[in-house]
C-alpha positions in Angstrom: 5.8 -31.4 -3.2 2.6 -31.4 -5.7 0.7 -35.1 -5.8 0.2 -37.2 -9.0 -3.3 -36.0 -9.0 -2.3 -31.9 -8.5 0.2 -32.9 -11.4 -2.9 -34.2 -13.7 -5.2 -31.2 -12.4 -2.2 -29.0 -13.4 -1.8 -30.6 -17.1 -5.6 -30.4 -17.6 -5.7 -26.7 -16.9 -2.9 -25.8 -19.4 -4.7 -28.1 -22.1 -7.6 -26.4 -21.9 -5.4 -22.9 -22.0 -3.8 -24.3 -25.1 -7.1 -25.1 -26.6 -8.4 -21.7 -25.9 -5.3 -20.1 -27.2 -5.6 -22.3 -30.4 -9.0 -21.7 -31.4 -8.4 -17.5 -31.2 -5.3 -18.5 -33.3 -7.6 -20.1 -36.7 -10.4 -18.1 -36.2 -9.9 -15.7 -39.0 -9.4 -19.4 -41.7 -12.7 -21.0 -40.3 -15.0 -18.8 -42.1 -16.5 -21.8 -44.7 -17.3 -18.9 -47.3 -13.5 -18.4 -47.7 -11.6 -20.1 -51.1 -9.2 -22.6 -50.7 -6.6 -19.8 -52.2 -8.0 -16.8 -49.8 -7.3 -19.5 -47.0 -4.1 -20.5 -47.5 -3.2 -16.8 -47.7 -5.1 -16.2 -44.2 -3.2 -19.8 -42.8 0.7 -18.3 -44.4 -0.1 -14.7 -42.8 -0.4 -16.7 -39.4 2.0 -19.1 -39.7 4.5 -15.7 -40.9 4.0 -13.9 -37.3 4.8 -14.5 -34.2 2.5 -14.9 -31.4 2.3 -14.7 -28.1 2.0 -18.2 -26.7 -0.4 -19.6 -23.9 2.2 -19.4 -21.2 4.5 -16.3 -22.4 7.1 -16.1 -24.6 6.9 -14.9 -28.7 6.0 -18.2 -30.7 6.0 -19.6 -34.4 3.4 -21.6 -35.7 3.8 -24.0 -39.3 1.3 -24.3 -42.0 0.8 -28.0 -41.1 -0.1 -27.4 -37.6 -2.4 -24.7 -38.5 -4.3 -27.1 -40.8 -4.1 -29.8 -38.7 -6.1 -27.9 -35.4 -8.7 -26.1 -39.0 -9.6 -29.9 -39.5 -9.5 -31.5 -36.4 -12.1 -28.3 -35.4 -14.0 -29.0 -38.4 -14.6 -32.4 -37.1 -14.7 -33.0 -33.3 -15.2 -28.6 -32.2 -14.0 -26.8 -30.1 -13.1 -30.1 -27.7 -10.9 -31.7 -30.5 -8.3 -28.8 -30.0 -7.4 -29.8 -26.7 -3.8 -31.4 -26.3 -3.7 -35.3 -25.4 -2.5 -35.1 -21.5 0.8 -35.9 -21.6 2.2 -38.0 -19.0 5.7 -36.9 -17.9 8.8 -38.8 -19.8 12.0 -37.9 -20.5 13.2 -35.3 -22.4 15.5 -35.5 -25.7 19.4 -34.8 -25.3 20.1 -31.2 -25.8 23.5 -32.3 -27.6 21.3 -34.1 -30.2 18.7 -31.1 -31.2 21.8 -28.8 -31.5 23.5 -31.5 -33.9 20.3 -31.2 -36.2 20.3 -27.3 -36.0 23.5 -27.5 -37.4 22.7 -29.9 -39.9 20.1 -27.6 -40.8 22.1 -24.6 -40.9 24.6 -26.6 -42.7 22.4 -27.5 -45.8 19.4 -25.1 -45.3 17.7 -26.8 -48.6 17.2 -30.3 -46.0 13.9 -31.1 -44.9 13.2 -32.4 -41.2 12.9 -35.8 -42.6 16.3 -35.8 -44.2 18.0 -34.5 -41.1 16.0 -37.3 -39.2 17.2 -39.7 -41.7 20.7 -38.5 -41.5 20.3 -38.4 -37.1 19.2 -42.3 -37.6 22.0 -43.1 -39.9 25.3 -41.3 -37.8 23.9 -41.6 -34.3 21.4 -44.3 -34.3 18.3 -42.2 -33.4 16.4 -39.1 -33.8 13.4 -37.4 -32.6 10.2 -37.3 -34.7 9.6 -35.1 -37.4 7.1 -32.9 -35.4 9.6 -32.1 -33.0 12.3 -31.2 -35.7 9.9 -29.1 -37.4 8.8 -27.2 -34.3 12.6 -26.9 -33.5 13.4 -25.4 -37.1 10.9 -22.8 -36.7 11.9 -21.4 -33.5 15.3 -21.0 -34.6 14.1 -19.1 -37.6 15.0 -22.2 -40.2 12.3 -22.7 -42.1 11.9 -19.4 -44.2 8.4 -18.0 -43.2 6.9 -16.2 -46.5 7.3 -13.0 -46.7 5.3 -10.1 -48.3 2.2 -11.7 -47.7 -1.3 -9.0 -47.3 -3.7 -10.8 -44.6 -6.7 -10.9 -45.7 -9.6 -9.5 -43.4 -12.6 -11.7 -45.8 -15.6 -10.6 -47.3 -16.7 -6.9 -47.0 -20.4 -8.4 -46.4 -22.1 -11.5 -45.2 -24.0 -13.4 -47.8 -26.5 -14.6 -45.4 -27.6 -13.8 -42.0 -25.6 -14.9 -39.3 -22.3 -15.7 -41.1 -21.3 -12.7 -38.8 -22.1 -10.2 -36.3 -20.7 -7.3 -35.7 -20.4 -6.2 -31.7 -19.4 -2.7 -29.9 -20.3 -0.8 -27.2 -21.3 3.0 -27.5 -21.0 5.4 -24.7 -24.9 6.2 -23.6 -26.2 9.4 -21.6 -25.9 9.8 -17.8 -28.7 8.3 -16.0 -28.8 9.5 -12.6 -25.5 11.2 -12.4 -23.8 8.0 -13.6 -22.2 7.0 -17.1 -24.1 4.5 -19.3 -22.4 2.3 -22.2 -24.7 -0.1 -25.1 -23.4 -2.8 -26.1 -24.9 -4.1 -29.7 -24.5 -7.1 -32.0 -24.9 -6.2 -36.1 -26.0 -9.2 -38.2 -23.1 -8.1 -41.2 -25.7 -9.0 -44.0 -29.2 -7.4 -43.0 -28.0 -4.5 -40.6 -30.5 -6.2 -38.2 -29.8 -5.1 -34.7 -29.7 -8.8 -32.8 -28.9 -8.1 -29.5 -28.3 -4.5 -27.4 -28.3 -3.5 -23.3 -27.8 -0.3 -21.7 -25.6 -1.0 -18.2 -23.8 1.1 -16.0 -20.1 -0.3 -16.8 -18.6 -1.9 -19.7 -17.5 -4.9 -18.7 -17.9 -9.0 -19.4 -21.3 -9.1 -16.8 -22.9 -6.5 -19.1 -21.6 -7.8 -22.4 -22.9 -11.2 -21.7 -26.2 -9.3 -20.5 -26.6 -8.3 -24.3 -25.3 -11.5 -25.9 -26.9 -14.1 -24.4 -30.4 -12.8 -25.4 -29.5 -12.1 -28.6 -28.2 -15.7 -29.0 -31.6 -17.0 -28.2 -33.6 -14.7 -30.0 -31.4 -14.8 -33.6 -29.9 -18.0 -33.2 -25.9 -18.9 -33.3 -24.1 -16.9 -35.5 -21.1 -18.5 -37.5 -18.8 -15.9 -36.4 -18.6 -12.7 -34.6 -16.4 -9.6 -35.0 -15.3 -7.5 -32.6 -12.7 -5.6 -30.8 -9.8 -5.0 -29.0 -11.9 -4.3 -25.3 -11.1 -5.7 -22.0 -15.0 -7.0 -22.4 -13.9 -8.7 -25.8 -10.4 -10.4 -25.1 -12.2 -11.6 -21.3 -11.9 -15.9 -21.1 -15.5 -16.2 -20.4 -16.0 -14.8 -23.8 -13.9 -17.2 -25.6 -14.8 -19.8 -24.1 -18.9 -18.9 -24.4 -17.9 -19.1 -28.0 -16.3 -22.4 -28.1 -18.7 -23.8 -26.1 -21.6 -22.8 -29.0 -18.9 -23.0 -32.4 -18.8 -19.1 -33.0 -15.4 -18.2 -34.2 -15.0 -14.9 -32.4 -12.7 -12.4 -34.9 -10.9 -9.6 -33.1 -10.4 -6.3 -35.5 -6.1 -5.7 -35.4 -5.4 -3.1 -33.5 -5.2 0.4 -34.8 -7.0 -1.1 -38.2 -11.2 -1.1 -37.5 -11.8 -2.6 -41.2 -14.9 -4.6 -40.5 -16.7 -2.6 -38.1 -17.8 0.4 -40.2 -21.2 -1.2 -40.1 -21.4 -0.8 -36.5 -20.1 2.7 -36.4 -22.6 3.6 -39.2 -25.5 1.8 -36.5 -24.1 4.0 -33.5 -24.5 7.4 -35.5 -27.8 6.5 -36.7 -28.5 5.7 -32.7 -27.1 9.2 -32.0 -29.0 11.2 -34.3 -32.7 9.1 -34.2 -32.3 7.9 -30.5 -29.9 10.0 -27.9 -30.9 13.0 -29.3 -33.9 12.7 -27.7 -33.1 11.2 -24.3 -31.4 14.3 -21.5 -29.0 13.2 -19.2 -30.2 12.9 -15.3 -28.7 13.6 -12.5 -29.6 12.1 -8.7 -31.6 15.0 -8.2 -33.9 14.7 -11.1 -34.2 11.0 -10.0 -35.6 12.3 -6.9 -37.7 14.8 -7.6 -39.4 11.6 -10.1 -39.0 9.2 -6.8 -37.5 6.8 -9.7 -33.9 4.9 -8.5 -31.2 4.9 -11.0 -32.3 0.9 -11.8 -35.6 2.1 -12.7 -34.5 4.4 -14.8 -32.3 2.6 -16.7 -34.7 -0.6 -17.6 -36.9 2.5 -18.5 -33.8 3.7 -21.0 -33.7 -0.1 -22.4 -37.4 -0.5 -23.0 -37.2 3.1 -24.9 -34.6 1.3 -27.0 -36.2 -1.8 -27.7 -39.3 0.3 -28.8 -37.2 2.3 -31.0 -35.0 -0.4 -32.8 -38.2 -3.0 -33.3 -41.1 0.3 -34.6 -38.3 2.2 -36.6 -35.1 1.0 -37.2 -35.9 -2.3 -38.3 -38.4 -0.6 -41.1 -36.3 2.2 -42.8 -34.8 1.0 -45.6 -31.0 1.1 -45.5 -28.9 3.2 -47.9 -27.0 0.8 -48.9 -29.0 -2.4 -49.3 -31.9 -0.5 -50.4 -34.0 -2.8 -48.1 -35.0 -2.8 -44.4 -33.3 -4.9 -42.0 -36.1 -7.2 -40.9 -37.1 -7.5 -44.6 -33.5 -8.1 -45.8 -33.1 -10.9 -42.6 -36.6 -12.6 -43.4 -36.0 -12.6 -47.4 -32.3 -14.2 -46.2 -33.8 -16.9 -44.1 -36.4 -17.6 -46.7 -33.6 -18.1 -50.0 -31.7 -19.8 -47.0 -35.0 -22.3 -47.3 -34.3 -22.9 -43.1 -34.5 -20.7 -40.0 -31.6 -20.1 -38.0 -29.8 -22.4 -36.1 -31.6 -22.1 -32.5 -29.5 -23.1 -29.4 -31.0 -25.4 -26.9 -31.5 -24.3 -23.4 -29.0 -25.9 -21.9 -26.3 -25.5 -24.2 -27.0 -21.8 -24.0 -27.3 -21.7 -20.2 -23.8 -23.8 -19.7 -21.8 -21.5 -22.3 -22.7 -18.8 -20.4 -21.7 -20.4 -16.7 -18.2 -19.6 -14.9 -15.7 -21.9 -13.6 -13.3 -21.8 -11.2 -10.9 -24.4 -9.2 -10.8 -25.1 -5.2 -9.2 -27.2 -3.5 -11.7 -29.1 -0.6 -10.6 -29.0 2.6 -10.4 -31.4 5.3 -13.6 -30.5 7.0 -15.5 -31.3 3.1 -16.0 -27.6 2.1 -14.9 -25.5 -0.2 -14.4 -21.5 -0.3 -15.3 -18.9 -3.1 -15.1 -15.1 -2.6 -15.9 -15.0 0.9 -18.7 -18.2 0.7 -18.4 -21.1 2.2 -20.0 -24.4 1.0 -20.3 -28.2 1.9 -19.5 -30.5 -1.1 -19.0 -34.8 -1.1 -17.0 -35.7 1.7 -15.3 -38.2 -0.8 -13.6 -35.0 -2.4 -12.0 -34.6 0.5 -8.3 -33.2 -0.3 -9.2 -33.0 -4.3 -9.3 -30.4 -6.4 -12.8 -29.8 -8.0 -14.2 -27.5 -10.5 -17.1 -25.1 -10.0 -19.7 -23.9 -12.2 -22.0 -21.0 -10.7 -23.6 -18.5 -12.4 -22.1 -14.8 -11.5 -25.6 -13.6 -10.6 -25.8 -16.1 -8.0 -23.2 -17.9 -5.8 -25.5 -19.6 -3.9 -25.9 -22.2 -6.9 -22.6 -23.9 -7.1 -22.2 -27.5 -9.3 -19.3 -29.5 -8.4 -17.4 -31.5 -10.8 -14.1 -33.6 -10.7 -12.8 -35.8 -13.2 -15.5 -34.7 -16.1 -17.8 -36.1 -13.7 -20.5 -33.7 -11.6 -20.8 -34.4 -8.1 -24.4 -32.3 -7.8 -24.8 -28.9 -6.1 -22.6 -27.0 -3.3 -25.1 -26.9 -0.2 -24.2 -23.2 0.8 -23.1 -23.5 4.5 -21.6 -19.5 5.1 -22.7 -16.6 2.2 -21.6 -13.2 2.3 -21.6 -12.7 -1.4 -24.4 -13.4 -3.6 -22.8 -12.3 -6.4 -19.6 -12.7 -8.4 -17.1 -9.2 -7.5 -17.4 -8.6 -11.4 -21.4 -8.6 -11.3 -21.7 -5.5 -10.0 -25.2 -4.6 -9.5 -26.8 -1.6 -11.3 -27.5 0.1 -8.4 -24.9 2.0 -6.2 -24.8 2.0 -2.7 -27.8 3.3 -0.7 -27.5 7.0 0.4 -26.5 7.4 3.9 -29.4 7.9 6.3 -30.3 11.3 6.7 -29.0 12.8 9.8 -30.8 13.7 13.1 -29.0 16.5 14.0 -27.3 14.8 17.8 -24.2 15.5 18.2 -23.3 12.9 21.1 -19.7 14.0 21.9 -20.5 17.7 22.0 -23.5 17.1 24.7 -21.1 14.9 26.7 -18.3 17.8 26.1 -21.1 20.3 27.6 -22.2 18.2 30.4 -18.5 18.1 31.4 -17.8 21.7 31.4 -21.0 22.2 33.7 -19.7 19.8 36.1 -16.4 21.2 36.4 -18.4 24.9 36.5 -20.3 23.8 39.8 -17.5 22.4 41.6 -15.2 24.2 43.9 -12.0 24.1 41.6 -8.5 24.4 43.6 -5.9 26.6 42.7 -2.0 25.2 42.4 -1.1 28.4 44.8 -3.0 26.2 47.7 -0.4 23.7 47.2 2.3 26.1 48.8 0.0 28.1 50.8 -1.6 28.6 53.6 -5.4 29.4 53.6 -6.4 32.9 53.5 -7.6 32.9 57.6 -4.8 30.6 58.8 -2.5 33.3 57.0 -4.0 35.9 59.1 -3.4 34.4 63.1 0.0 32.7 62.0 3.1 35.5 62.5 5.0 35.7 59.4 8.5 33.4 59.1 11.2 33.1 56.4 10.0 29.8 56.0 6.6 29.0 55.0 4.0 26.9 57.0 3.4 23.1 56.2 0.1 22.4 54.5 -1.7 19.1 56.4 -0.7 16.0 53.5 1.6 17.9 51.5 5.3 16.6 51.2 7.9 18.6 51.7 10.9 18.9 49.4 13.6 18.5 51.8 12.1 15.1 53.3 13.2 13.5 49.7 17.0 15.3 50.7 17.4 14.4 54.4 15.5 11.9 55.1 16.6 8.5 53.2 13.5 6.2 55.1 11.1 9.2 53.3 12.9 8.4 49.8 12.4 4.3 50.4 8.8 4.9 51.5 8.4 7.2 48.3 9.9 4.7 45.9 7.7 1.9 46.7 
């Protein structure tokens, strides 16, 4: 049976899922570039689908909720879109929600405050509003719109940092193994912001690009990308609340938005990876350079070839170069962009996780074992580590931080997704013993020297005793061997046997 304070650790976790799930829901109306008329449109297209909810299940959303979480964001961030905790009461009478479907059904012209009214007036109560709204659009009452084009915004930022663009491009093979760039696009001045070659394309590498590239640009207002496992992870949505990006994921099978991206990876084909040969393990060796060597050698090549020449062609298409098009931006903007501070960058960017602390004031994480407050004895508590390093832990319970895990047992120093760049080192080389086959040898030499004996000794006599002793029908007895018969005759023999 869960405790009142598992119950309130429980409801706290799925506010903070609800949150999440409600700030990817308005992300595509929070752009403050958009008309009132191109956001209603964006707001209708929403509230016309259904979505998959927070905890499963296909879901409707209304207009007025939609709005409601666009201005409540507007005003508090991404903390005002987390649910009130709700303490439990009791629910409403099923009778009474089915007797205002059917009102509904009834007279599908009646809004949810004339079925209230007409609840109040032939029962004596009703539920709110709210509730009778969310009721008429899961049953499919309220007439979504229909025939409604969603937008997807403006085809190019007006300034720098109203949006980035992010991807990842499959690299060369460094070292025998497969390399992937992520890179982040500011949408106005084609300025490349932030980029990393790493070995896997995964959340660890994609926040190795971002998180640079946040404090070297500044905070962009939103960012578009796509459909990736890197792109949907938590961390990222969250990272993004944390800092008040709206992060914009491309509909699947549609890439409208990222042509700017695209256009960036074929010039990075043609000017860059053209020049760079793929490598195996052996060419490695023959430079006595490790694969990690070789790839911060791969990034530094980059960084040498984005900063001296593709930030001074001038584009096609804006007829400018990106640094000059992002500086000329800034300039008209009459203000630099907006910096993040150092510790709201570093906490965006931190992991959490749950644990329950055990009786002996510790707490476990991937095979680690730490000490915490012995007043959080039985509690759950919240830990915030960095996935580079485990041994760093911050404990916190209740919005309140109870200071740092003193590391009692580590096995890991890194989080199983922060895989490090390097693989496994080579097997040592052999030295050419091969133990069992010596001690297979020495045997057989053993068993070569001594005098084996034959199973025909068993039944017969030696060779000189056969020649004195005059030949019977029945064979002589060898000293200490049995005979068969004493087993047949001889019942004391068969007891004396047994035992």
């Amino acid at each position: 049976m869960s405790t009142p304070e598992q119950d309130d650790v429980k409801r706290r976790e799925r506010a903070q899922q609800v949150a999440l799930f409600r700030y990817q829901l308005i992300c595509p109306a929070l752009d403050p570039e958009l008309s009132t008329k191109a956001r209603g449109r964006i707001v209708r297209a929403i509230a016309a689908r259904s979505h998959a909810g927070p905890f499963g299940g296909q879901h409707r959303y209304s207009r007025d909720s939609l709005d409601r979480w666009i201005r409540r964001y507007r005003v508090g961030g991404f903390e005002a879109l987390i649910p009130s905790i709700r303490q439990p009461g009791s629910r409403i009478d099923t009778t009474v929600l089915e007797l205002a479907v059917a009102l509904k059904r009834e007279n599908p012209a009646r809004t949810a405050a004339q079925v209230a009214r007409i609840l109040r007036t032939s029962g004596g109560y009703s539920p709110s509003e709210s509730t009778l709204l969310r009721l008429f659009h899961r049953r499919d009452l309220m007439g979504p719109a229909t025939g409604e084009q969603v937008a997807f915004g403006r085809f190019e930022a007006d300034a720098p940092n109203q949006r980035w663009v992010g991807d990842a491009l499959h690299g060369p093979r460094v070292g025998g193994r497969k390399s992937y760039l992520f890179a982040f696009l500011d949408d106005h001045s084609r300025l490349v912001t932030g980029h990393r070659f790493g070995f896997a394309e995964d959340v660890v590498r994609l926040a190795a690009a971002f998180e640079p590239a946040l404090a070297a640009r500044g905070v962009p207002q939103s960012c578009y990308v796509d459909n990736g496992s890197a792109y949907v992870d938590a961390w990222l949505l969250r990272a993004c609340g944390k800092l008040g990006i709206r992060l914009v994921h491309s509909t699947p099978h549609r890439p409208q938005g990222r042509g700017k991206i695209e256009r960036l990876f074929r010039t990075v084909r043609e000017q860059f990876l053209v020049e760079v040969a793929d490598t195996t393990a052996a060419d490695l060796s023959e430079r006595d350079q490790s694969p990690a060597a070789a790839l911060l050698e791969l990034n530094s090549l980059f960084t040498a070839w984005v900063e001296s020449v593709y930030h001074h062609q001038v584009h096609s298409e804006t007829g400018q170069t990106p640094l000059a098009r992002w500086n000329d931006g800034w300039q008209a903007a009459g203000h630099g962009p907006a910096m993040p501070s150092a510790d709201a960058l570093t906490e965006a960017f931190l992991w959490s996780t749950l644990r329950t602390v055990t009786k002996t004031a510790t707490v476990s994480l991937h095979g680690n074992t730490y000490q915490v407050e012995p007043a959080l004895v039985g509690r759950k508590v919240e830990l915030v580590f960095s996935p580079f390093n485990l041994e760093a832990i911050q404990v916190r319970h209740g919005g309140r931080s109870y200071g740092p895990a003193v590391p009692h047992v580590i096995t890991r120093h890194a989080h199983p997704k922060a895989r490090p760049e390097t693989p496994e080192p080579p097997p040592a080389p052999g030295t050419g013993i091969a133990y069992l086959q010596l001690v297979a040898q020495a045997h057989h030499a053993q068993v070569a020297a001594d005098e084996r004996i034959g199973f025909h000794a068993l039944y017969s006599a030696p060779p000189q005793a056969a020649a004195t002793t005059p030949t019977t029908d029945e064979p002589e007895q060898i000293p200490g061997q049995t005979r068969i018969e004493d087993f047949t005759d001889n019942p004391n023999a068969q007891a004396r046997e047994a035992k």
